[in-house]
C-alpha positions in Angstrom: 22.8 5.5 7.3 21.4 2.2 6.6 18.5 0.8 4.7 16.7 -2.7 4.8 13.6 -3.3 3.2 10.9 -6.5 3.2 8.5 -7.4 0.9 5.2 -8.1 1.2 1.9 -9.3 -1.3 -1.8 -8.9 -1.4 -4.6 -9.3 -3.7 -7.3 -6.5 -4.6 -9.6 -4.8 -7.1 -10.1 -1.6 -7.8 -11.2 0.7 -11.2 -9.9 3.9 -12.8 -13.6 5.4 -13.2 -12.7 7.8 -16.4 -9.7 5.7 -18.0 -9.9 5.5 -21.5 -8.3 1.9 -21.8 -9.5 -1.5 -19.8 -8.5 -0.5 -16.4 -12.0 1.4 -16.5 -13.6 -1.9 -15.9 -13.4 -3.2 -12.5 -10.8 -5.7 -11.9 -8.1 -7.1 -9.7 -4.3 -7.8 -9.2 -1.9 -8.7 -7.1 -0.1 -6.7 -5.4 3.8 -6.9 -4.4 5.0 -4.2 -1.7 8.2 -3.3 -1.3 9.0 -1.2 2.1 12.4 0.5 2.4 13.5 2.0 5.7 16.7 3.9 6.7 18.1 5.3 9.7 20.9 4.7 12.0 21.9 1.6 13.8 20.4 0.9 17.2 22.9 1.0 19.5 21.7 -0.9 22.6 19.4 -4.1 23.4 18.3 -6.8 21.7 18.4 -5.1 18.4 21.4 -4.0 18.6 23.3 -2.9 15.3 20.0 -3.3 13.6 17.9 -0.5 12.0 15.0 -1.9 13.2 13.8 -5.4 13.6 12.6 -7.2 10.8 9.5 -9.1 12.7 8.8 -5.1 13.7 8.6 -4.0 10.3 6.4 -6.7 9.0 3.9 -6.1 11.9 3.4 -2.5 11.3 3.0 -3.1 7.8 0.9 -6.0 8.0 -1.4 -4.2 10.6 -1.7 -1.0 9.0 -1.5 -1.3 5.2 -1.4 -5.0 4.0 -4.0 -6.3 6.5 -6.9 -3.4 5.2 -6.0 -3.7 2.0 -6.1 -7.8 1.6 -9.1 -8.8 -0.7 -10.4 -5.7 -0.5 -12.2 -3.4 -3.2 -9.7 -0.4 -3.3 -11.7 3.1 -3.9 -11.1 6.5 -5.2 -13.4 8.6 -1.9 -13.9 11.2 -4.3 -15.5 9.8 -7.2 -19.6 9.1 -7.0 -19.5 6.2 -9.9 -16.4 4.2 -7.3 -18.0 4.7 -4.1 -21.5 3.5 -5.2 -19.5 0.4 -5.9 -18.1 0.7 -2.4 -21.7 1.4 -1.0 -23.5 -1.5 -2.4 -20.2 -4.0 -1.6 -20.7 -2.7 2.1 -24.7 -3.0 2.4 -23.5 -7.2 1.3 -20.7 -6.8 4.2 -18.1 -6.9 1.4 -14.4 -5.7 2.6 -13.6 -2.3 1.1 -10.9 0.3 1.4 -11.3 4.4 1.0 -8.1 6.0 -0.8 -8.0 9.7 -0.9 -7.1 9.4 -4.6 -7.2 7.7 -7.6 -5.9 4.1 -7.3 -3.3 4.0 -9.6 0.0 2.2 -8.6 0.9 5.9 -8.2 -1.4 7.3 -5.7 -1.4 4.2 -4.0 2.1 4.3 -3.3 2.0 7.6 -2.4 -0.8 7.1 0.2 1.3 3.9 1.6 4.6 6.2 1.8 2.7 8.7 4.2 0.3 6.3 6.5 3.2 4.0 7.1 5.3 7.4 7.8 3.8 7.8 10.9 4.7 4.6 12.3 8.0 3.7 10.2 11.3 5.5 9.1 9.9 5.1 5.8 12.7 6.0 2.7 11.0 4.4 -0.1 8.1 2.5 -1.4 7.9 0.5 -4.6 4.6 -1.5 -5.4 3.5 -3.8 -8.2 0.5 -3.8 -10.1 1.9 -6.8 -12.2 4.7 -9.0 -11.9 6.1 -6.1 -15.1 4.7 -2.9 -13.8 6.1 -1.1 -10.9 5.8 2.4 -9.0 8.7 4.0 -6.7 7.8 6.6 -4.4 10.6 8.4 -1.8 10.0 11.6 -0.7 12.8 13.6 -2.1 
């Protein structure tokens, strides 16, 4: 089995609603993605000996992940105090992003892993908050 991975950046801001330190406060980063796939080598066509094409792997992730996410106000769906945030940014036609969790570099990661799952042979996902602060997520 092989693995290749690409990387990929985009800016954002979210808030952890209920933190006890700064990240309460609404604020931004940006973000590096790292994308790891695995699988076999394509034995036939013009990707041959490949595990997938690298211009293939960027699209799906630009399209589904880094293209929603871009300058975006990233949002915990179930927490009222986030998504009046996200309800007043989308009255002024603002771009804003639904997670299913909290946006820590954690959930986030998680949430990445599984979208891009359907599209990708996803084997890991590693994403910066800050050019010092990092989460890994692979499904184990």
């Amino acid at each position: 089995m092989f693995k290749i991975a690409k990387e990929f950046q985009f800016d954002a801001c979210h808030m952890l609603d209920g933190h006890n330190k700064k990240c309460h406060n609404l604020h931004g980063h940006t973000y590096r993605l790292l994308v790891e796939v695995s699988g076999d080598l394509i034995d036939s066509g013009s990707s041959q000996d490949m595990v997938m094409d690298y211009a293939d792997l960027k699209q799906i992730v630009k399209q589904h992940i880094v293209d929603r996410l871009d300058h975006a106000y990233l949002y915990n769906q179930n927490n009222p105090n986030e998504c009046r945030i996200a309800s007043l940014l989308q009255e002024m036609d603002r771009k804003i992003f639904a997670f299913p969790c909290r946006t820590t570099a954690e959930g986030m990661s998680q949430f990445i892993f599984d979208h891009l799952s359907q599209y990708l042979p996803v084997s890991m996902i590693k994403l910066w908050e800050t050019p010092t602060s990092y989460c890994e997520y692979r499904r184990s």
